[in-house]
ROKOLDREN-822031 format. One record per atom (N, C-alpha, C, O, CB): residue in one letter; y, z, x. Coordinates in steps of 0.02 Angstrom, whole numbers, plus 50000, padded with zeros to 5 digits. Each point is the difference from the previous one (the first is absolute). Glycine has a CB too. Layout:
BEGIN
AYZX...
***
This chain:
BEGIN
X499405000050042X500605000049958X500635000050044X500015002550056X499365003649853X501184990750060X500484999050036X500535006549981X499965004149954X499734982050053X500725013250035X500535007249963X500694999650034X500104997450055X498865012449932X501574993649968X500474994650024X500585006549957X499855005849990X499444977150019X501335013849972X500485004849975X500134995249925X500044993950003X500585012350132X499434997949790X500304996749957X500625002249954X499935002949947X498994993450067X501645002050011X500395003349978X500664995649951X499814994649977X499705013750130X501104993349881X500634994849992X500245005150016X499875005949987X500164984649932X500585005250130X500685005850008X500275002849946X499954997349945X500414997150140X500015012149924X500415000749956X500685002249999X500295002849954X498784997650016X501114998450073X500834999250034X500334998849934X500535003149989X499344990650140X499945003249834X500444998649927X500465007649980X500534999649969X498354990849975X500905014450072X500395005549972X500425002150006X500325004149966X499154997450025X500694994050092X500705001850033X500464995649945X500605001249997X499045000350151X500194995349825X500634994149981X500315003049947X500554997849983X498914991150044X500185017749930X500625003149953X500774999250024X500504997149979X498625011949991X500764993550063X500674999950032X500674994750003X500595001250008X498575004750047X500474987449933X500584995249996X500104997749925X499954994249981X499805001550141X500355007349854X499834999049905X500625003349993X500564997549999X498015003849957X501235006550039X500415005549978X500114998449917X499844994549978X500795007350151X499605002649837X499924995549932X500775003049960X500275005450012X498064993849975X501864996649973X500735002049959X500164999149954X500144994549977X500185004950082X499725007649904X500244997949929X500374994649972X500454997550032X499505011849977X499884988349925X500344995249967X500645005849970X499875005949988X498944983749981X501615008650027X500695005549972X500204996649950X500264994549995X500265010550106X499275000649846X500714996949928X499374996149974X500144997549945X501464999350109X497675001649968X499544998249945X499495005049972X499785004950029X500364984650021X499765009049909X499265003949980X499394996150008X499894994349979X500685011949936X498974998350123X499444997750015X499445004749965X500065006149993X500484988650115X498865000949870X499435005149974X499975006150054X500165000150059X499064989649883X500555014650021X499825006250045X499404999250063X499554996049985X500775010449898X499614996350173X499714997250039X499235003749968X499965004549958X501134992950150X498314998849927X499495004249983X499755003950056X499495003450000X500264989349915X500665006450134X499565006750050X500765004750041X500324997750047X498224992450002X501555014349929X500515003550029X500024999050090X499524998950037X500345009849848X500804992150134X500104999950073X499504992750038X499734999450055X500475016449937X499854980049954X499694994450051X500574995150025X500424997749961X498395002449976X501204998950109X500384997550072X500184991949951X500614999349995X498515007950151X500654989649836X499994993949931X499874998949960X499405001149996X500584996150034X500275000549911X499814999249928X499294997350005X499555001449961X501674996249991X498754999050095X499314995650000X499494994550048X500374997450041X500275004749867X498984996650095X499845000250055X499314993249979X499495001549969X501065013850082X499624977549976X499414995449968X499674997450050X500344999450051X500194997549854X498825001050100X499594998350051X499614992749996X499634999149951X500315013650059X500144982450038X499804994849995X499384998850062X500315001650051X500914995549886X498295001550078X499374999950060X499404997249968X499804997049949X500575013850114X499444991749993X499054998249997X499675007149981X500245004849972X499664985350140X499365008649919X499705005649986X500025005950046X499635004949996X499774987749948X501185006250109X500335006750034X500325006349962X500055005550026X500184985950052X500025006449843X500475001949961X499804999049940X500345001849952X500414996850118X498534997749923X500015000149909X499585006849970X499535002550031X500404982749963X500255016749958X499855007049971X499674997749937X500215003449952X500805004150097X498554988149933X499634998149959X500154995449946X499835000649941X499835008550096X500754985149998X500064992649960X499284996350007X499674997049959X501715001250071X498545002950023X499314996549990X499215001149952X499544996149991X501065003250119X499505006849870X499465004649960X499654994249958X499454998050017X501275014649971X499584984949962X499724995749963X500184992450009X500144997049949X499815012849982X500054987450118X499924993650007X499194999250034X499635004350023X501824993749989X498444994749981X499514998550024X499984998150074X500104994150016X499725003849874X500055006950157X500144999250073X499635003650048X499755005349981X501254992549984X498925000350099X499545004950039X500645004750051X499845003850046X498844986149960X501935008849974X500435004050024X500365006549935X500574999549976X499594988650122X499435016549890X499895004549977X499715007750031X499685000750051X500334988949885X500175015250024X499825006250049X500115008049958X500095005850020X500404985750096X499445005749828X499865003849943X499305003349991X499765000849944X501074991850011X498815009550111X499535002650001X499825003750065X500264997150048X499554995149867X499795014050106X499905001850043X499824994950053X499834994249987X500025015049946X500224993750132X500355004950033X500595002449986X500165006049997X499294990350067X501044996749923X500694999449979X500235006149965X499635001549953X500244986650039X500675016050020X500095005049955X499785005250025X500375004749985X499604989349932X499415008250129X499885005750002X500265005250022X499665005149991X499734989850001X501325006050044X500265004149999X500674999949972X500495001350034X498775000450040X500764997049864X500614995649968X499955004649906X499564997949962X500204985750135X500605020849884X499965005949958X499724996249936X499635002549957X501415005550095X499204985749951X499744995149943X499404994950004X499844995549962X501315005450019X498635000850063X499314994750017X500264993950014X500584999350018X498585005549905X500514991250070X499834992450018X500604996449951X499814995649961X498645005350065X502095000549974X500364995749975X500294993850006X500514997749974X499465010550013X499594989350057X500354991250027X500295000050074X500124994750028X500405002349843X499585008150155X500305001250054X499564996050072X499605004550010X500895007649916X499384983850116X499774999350050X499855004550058X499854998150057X500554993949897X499675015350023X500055003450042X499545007149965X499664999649949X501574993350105X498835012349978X499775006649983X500205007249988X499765005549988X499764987850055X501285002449971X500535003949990X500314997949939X499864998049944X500255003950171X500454999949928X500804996449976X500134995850030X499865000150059X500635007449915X499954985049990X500254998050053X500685000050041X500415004549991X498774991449961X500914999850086X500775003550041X500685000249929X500345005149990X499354986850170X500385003549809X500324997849943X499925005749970X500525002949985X499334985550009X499575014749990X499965008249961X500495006850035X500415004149979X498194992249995X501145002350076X500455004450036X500644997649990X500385003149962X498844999850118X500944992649945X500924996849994X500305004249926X500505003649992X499254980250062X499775014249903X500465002949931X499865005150004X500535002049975X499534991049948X499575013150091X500085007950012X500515000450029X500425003549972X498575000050037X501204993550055X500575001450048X500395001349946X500215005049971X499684988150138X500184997349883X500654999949939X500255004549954X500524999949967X499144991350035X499735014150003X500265005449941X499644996549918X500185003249951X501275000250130X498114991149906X499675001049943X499455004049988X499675000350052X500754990849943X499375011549970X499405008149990X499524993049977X499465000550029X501235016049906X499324978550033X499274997849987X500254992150022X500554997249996X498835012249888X499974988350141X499824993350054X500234994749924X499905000549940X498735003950178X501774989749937X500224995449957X499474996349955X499584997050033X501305002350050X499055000449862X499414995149968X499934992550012X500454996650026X499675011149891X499294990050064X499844993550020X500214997449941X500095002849946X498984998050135X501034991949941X500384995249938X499334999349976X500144999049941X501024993550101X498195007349960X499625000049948X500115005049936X499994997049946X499334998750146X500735008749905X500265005049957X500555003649976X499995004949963X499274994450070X501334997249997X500565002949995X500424994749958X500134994250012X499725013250098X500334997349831X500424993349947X500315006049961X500354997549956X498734989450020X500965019150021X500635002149947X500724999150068X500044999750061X499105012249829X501334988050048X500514998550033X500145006150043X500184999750059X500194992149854X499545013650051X500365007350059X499595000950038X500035005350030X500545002049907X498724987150084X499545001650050X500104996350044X499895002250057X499395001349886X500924991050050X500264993450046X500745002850056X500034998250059X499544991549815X500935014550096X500525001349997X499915002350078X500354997350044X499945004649819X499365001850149X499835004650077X499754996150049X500015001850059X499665008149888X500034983550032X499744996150051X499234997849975X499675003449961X501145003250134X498914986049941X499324998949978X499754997250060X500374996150031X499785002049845X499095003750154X499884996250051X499414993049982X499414999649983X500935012850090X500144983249942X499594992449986X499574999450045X499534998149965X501304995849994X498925006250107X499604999650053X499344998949970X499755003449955X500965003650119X499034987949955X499334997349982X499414998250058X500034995450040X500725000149865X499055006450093X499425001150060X499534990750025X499514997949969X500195018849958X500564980250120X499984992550011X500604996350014X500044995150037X499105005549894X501325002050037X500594996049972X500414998650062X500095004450043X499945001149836X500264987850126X500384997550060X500484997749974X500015000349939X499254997350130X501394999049972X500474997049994X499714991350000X500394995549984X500385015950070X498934988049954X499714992149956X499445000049951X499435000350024X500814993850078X499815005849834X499804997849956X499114999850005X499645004349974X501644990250016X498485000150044X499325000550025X499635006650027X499395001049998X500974988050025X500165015350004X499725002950048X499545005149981X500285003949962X500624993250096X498275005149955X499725004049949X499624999449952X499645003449963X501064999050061X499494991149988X499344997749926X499395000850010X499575000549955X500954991050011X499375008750106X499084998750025X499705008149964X499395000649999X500744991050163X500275013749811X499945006850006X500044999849914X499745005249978X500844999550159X499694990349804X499974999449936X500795002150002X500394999150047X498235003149908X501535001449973X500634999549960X500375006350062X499835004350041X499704991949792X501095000350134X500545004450030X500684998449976X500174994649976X499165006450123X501175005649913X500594996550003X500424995950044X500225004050040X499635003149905X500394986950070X500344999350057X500495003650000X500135003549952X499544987350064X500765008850051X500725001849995X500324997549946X500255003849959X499794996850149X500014992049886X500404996149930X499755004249943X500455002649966X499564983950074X499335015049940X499905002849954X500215007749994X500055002349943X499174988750057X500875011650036X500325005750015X500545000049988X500135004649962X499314997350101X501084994449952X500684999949990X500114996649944X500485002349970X499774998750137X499514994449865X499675001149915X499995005949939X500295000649946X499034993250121X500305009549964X499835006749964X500535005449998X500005004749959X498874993050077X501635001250017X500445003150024X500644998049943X500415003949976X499004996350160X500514992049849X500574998149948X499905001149928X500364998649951X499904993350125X499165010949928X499625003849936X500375005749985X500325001649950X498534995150077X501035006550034X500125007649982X500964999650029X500315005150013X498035002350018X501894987349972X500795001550004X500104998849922X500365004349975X500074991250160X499284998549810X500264999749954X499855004249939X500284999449945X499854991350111X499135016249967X499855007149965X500905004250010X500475001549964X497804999650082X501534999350030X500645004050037X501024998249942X500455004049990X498544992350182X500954995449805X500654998250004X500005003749907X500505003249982X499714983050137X499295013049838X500105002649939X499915006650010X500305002949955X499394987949984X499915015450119X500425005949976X500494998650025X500205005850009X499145002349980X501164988150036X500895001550015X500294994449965X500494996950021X499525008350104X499524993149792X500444997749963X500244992850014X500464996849975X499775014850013X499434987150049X500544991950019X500535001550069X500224995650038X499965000649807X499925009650158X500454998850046X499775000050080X499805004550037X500915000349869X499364991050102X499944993650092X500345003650041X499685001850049X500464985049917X500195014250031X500565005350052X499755004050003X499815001750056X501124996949927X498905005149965X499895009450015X499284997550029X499925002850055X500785007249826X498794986350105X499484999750035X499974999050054X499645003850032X500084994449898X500574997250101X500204999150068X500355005050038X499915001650059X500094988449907X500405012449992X500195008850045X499325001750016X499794999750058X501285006549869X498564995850021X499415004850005X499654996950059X499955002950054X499915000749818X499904990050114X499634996150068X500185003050059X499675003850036X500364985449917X500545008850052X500414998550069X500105006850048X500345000850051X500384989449879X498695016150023X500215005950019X499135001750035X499795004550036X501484999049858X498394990650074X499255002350019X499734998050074X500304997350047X499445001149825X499715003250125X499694996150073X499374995949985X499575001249958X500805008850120X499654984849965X499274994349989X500004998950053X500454998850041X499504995149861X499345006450103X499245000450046X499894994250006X500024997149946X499415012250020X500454987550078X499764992850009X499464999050071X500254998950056X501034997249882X497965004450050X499734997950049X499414996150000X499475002649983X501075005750047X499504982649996X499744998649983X499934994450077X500415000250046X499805005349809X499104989150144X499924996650049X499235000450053X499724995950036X501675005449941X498475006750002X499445000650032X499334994149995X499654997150042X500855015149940X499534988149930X499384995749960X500304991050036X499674995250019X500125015249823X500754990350154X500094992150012X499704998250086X499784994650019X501485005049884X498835006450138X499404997550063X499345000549981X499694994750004X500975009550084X498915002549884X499475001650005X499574995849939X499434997550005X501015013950058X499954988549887X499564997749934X500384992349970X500184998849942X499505016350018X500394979550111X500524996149994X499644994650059X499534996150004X501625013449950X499384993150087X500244994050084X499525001850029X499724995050024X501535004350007X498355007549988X499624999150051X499114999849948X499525000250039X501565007150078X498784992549827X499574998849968X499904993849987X500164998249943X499965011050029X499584985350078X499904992750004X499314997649940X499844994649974X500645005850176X499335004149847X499384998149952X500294999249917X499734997449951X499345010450137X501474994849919X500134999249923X500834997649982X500264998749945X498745011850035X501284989650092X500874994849999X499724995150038X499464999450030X501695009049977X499504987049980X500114995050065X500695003350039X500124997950057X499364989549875X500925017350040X500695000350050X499895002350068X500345000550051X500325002049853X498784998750078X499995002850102X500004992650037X500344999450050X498645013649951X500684981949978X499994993450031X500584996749998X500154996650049X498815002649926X501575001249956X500294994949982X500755002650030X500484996249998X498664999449891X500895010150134X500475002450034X500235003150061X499645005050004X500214994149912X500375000950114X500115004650068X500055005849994X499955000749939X500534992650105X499605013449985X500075006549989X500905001549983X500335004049966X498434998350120X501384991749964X500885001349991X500104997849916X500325003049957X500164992550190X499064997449849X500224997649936X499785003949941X500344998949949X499674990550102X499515014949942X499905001149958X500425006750009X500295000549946X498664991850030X501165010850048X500815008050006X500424997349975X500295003449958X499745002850149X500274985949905X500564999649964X499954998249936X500405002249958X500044996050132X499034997449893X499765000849923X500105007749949X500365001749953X498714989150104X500485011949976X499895007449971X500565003049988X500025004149954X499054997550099X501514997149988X500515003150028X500754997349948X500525003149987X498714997250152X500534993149841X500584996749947X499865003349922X500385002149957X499664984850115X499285012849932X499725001849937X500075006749974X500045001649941X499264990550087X500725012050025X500135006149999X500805002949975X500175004649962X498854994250128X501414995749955X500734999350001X500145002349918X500265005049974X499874984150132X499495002849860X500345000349921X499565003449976X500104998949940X500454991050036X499005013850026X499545002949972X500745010350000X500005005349967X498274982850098X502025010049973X500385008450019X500674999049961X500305004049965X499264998950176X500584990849873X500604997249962X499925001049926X500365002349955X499834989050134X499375006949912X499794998949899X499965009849979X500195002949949X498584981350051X500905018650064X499995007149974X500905001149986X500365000849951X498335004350129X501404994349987X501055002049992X500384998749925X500395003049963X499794991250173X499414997949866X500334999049931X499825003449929X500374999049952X499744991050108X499455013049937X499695004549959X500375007350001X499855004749963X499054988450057X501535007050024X500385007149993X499705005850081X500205005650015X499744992849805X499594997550212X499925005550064X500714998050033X500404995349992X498095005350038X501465006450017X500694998750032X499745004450095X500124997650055X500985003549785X498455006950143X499605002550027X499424998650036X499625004849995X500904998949942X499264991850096X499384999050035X499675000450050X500264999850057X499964996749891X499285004050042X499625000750071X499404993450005X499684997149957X500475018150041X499884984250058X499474994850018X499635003150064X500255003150047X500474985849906X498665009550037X499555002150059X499644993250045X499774994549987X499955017349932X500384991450127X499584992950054X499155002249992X499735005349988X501414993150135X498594994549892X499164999149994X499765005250062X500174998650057X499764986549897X499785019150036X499725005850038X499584997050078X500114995350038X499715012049826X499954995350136X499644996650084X499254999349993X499605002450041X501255004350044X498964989249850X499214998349964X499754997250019X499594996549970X500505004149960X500034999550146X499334995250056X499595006250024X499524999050036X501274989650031X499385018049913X499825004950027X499645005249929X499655005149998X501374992350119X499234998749836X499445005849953X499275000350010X499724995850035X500995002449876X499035005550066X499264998249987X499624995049979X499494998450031X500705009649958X500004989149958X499724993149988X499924995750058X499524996650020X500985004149877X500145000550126X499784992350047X499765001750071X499934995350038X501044997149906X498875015250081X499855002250068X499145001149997X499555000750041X501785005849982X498724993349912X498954998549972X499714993750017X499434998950019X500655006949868X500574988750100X499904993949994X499824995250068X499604995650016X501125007449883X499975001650137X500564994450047X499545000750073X499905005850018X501644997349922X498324994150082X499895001050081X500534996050050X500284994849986X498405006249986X501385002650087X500734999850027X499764994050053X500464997750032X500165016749953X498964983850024X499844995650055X500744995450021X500374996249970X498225003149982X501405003550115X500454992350025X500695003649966X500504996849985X498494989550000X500935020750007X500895001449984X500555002950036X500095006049994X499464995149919X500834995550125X500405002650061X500375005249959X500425001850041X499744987250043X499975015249854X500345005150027X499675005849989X500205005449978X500764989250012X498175002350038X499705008950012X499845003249931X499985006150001X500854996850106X499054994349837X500235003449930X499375000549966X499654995050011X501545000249975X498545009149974X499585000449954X500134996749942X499544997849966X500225011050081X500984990649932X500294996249930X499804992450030X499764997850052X501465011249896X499054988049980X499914992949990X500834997950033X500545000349970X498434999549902X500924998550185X500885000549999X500504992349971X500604999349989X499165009850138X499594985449868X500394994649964X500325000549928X500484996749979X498764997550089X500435010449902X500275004149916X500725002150025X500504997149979X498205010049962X501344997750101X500475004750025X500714995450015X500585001149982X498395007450073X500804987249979X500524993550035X500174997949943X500575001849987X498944993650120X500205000849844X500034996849950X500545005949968X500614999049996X498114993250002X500935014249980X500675004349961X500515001750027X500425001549957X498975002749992X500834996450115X500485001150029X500464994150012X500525001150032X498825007850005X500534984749942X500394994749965X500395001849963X500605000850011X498714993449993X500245007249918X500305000649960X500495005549984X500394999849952X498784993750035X500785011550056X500205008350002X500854997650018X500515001349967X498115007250094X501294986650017X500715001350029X500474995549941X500595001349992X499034999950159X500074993649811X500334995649938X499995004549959X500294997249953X499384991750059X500195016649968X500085005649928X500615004050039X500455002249965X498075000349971X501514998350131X500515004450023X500694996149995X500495002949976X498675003550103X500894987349942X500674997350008X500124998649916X500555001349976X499374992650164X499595003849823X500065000049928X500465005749973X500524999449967X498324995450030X500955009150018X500365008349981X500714999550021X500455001349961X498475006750067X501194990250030X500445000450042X500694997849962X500545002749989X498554995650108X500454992049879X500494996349959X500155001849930X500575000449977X499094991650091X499805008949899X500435006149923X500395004450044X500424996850033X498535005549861X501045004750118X500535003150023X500774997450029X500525003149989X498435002450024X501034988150025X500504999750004X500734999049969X500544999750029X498614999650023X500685000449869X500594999649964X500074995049971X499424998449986X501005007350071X499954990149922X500384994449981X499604998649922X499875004949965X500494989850176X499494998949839X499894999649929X499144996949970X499854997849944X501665000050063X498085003150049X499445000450013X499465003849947X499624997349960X500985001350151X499505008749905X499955006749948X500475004450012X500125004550040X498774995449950X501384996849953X500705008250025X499765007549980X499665002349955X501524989950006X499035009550077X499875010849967X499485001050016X499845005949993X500644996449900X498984993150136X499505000850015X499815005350080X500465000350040X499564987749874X499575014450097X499755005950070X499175000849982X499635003549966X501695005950046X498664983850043X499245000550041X499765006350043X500465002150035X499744985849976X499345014749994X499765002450052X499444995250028X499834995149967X500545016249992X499384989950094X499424998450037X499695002650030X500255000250057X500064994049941X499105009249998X499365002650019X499644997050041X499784994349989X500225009549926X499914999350136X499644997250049X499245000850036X499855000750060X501294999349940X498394999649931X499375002449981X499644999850062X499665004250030X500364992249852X500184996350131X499424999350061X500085003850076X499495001150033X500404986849911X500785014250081X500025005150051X499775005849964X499695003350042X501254991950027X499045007549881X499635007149974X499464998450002X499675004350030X501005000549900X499014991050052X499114999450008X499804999250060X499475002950010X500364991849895X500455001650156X499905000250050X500005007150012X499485003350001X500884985850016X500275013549994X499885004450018X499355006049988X499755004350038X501364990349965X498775003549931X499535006049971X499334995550023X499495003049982X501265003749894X499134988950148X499444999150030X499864999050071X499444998750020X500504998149883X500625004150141X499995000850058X500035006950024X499955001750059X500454987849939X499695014449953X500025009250007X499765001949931X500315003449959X500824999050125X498224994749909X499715005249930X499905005450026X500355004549979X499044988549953X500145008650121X499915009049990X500555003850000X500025005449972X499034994550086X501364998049968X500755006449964X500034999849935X500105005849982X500784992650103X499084997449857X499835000149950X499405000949934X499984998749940X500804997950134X498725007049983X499395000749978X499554997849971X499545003049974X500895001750040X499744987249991X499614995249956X499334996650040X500004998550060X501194998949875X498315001650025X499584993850057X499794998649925X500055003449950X499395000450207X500244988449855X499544997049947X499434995850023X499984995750044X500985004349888X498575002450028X499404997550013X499864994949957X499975001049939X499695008650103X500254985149982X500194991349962X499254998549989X499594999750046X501624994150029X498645005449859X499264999249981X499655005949979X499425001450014X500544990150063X500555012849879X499765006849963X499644995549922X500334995949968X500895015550089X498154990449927X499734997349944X499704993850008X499604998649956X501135007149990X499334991350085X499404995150033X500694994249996X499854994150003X498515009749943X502384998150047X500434994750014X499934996150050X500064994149982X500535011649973X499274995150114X499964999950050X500954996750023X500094996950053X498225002549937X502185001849967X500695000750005X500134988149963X500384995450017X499755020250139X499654984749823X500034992149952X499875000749924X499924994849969X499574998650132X500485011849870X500425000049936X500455002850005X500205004050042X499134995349901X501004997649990X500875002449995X499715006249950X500475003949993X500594982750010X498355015949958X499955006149965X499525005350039X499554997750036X500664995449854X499865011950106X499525005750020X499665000249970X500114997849944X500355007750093X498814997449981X499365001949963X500225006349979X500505003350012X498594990650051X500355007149900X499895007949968X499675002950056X499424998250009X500404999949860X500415005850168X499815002650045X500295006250029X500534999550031X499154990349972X500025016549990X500165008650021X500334998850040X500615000849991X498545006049995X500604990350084X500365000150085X500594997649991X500314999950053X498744997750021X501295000049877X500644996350010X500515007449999X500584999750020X499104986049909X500075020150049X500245005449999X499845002550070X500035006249994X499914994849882X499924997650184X499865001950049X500845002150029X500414996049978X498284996650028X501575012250033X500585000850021X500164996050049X499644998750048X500305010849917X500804987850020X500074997650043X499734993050009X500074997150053X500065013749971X499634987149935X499584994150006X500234994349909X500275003349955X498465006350144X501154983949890X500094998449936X499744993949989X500234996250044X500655010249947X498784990849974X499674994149983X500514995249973X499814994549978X499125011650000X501814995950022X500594994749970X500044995850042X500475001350037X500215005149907X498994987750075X500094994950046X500644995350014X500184997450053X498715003549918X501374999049975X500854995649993X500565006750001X500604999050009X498974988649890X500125019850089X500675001549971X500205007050015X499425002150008X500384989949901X500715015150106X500015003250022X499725007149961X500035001349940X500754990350121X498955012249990X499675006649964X500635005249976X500534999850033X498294999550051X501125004949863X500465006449994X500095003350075X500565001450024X498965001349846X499864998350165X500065006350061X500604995450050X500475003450019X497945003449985X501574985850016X500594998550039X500515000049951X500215005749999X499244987650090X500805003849876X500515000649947X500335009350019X500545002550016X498644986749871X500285012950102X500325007050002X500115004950084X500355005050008X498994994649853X500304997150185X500005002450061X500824995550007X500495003649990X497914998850056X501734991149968X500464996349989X500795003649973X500515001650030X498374990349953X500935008449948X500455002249964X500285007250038X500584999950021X498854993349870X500195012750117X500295004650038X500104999750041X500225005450021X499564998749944X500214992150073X500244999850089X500754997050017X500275000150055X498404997049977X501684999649895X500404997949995X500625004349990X499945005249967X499294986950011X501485005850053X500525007450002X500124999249916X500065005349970X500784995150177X499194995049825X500274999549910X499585005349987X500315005350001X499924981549954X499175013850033X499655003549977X500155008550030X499645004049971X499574984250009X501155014450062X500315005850038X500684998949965X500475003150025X498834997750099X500814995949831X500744999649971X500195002549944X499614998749955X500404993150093X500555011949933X500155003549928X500214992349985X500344996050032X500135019349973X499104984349914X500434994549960X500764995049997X500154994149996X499145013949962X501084999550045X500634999250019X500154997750053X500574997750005X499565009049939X499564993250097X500334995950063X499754994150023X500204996950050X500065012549984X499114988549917X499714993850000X500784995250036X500174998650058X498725003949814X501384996550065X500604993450013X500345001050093X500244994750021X500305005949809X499495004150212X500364999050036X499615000150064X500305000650054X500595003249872X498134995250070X499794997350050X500114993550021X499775000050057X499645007349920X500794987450011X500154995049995X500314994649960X500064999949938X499345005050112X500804990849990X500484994349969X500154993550032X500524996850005X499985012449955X498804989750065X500054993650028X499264996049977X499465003050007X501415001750102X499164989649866X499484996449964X499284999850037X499444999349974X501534993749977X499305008450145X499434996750052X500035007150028X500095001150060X500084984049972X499725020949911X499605006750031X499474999750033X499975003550051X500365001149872X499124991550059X499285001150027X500244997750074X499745003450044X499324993849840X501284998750134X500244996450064X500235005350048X499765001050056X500614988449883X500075013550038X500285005650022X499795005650012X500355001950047X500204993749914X499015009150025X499455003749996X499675002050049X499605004750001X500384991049919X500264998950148X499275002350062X500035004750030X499545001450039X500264989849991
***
């Protein structure tokens, strides 16, 4: 068996901080539903890093509405890819909400929508195709779809009025992480695309990378103003593919797949200058404030120094041998320290992670004045 580190960064927590949030004055707004939370609201767009059980009832093998999944999770197996929480769960505790944002599968009264909904669908990429080999899903488009659903629930409780909704928007935060599936369940899956052939690695980043563009735009225009975007993590190095991959003939010494890695770090430095260009102003997205996450130096990192983080994984728990995207039913996946999630991160790093971080040593209140620059993770060393 192979064994290796499985984690996602989670540096995301530092970025409260560039938000800060501000009353609308002289309007009335519904009452909030969670006292002392840092935003009215808080919406989530991804894969199955972040979906909390959209996938439950579709017909798909990217599902996880069943043990192992869940087992240390107060609610069981609720769709989660994980055995926890995921990082997104945590984010809205930070935020100050007492209960985890709901999935747009189930979320339709209006004062439930009001706090936030997480669309995240487990497959789902920024192209359309991407995912299918795995059955139904949402894409991103379909996501931001669902999203114009629940703005036109959102616009009749405020009556028709466009303005005051857009106050309210313009006060929330959205989650955006997406791109992983478009390498793994996409470009580098030749048995079931052609874009790995029909494109270059450059060409296909800038593809991904336009699509993505109006795919953020179309959110803006929907009333985000708050966002975050995350870069494609460093998934030449998960488990899946270190079961798979043999390094023969690889000058940089690496157990990962490092042509995946190359390939995402394309698209990473085009998501960074992307950011760069919304922020800069002019009539593009106005009012708009990107952040950017910089997933893949946190995963590196957490796999070039797992034992400070107390993680190892044993790739091929349940007779996976680390090539399914689902876990078996299998006790040992409860082994410490150890997790049969082959694509995706355990609670114990999430939470070794999460505390080692100074936010997390931080009174609430002073969240806003750790930072104020978009390229924190940069800054950081």
């Amino acid at each position: 068996m192979t064994s290796g580190i499985c984690t996602i960064g989670l540096a995301i927590f530092s970025t409260l901080a560039l938000f800060g949030s501000k009353a609308i004055m002289g309007q009335r707004l519904p009452p909030p539903q969670v006292q002392n939370a840092q935003v009215p609201c808080f919406f989530i767009f991804g894969d199955s890093l972040v979906d909390n059980g959209n996938n439950n009832g579709m017909l798909t093998l990217a599902r996880a509405n069943y043990r192992p999944y869940g087992i240390d999770f107060p609610l069981g197996a609720t769709g989660r890819f994980t055995n926890g929480q995921t990082y997104v769960d945590a984010l809205a505790r930070l935020l100050g909400f007492r209960n985890f944002i709901p999935p747009f599968a189930r979320a339709r009264a209006p004062r439930e929508v009001l706090r936030g909904v997480n669309f995240a669908s487990g497959a789902a990429g920024i192209r359309e195709e991407t995912g299918n080999n795995l059955g139904n899903h949402a894409s991103m488009n379909q996501q931001l779809n669902n999203f114009g659903s629940v703005v036109q629930v959102m616009l009749r409780y405020f009556r028709g009025d466009t303005s005051l909704l857009n106050s309210y928007l313009g006060r929330c935060i959205f989650f955006s992480g997406m791109g992983s599936n478009d390498y793994l369940n996409n470009y580098f899956m030749s048995n079931f695309y052609t874009t790995g052939s029909d494109y270059t690695p450059e060409a296909f980043a800038s593809l991904l990378l336009q699509d993505y563009a109006n795919q953020l735009a179309k959110l803006h225009a929907m009333g985000a103003r708050k966002v975050i975007v995350t870069s494609v993590g460093q998934i030449g190095c998960i488990p899946y593919q270190l079961a798979r991959y043999t390094n023969n003939n690889n000058t940089k010494n690496s157990r990962c797949n490092e042509k995946i890695n190359d390939a995402v770090s394309m698209f990473n430095s085009g998501l960074k200058r992307l950011v760069q260009r919304f922020n800069a102003g002019g009539t593009e997205l106005p009012g708009a404030k990107f952040v950017y996450l910089d997933f893949y130096k946190s995963t590196s990192d957490l796999y070039l120094n797992s034992s400070q983080y107390g993680t190892k994984v044993v790739v091929g728990l349940g007779g996976t041998t680390g090539k399914s995207h689902a876990c078996r039913r299998s006790s040992r996946a409860r082994t410490a320290g150890s997790t049969c999630f082959g694509m995706h991160s355990i609670r114990r790093s999430l939470r070794m992670c999460c505390w080692r971080s100074r936010l997390f040593r931080t009174k609430p209140s002073l969240i806003p004045s750790i930072s104020n620059n978009w390229l924190w993770l940069e800054k950081d060393n």
